[in-house]
C-alpha positions in Angstrom: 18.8 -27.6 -9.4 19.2 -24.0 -10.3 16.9 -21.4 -8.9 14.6 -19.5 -11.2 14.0 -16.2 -10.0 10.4 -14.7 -11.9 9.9 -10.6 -11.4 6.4 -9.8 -9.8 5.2 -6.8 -9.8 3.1 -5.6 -6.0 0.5 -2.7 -6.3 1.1 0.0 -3.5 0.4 2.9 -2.0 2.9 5.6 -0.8 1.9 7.4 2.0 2.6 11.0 1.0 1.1 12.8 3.8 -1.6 12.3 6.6 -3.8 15.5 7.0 -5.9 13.5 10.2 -3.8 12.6 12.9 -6.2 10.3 14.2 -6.0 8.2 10.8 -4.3 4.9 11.3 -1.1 5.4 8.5 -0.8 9.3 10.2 2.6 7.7 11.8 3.5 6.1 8.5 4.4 8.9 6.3 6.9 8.2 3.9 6.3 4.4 4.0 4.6 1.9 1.8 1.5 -0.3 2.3 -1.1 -2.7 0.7 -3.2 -1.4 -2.3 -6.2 -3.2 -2.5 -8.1 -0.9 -4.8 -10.4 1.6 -4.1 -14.0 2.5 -2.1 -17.1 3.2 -4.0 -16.4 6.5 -2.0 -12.7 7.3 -3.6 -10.6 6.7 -1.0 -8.2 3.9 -1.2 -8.8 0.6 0.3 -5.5 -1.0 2.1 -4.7 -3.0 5.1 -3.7 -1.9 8.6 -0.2 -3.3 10.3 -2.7 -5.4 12.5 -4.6 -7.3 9.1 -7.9 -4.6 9.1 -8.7 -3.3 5.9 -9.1 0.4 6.4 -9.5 3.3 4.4 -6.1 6.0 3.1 -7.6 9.2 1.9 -7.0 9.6 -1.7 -4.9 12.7 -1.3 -2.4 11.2 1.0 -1.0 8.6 -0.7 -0.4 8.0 -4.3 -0.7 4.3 -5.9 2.7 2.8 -7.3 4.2 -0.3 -8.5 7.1 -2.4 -6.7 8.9 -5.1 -8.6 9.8 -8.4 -6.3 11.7 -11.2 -7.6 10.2 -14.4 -6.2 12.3 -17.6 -6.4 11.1 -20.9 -7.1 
């Protein structure tokens, strides 16, 4: 049977910057994580390497969209 691949796309966040050191993603600059939408508060929601959801300052990262291709 052959193998269907389907695109998919994956809401992210970029880490642009980290103004706190103390801020879990301060080591993570450059990379991507989790988008999980936003606090009431503005910041973005997202989850930590461990599997917390924690909070990434809204102006240091900057959502964007990553296309997977999932087979089935």
């Amino acid at each position: 049977m052959a193998e269907i691949v389907i695109p998919a796309a994956v809401p992210m966040l970029l880490i642009e910057r980290c103004r706190d050191p103390g801020m879990w993603y301060a080591g993570m600059v450059g990379e991507l994580v989790q988008n999980l939408g936003m606090f009431p508060d503005g910041d973005w929601r997202s989850r930590e390497p461990y599997g917390y959801i924690n909070s990434v300052k809204a102006g240091d990262a900057r959502p964007v969209v990553v296309t997977i291709h999932v087979a089935q």
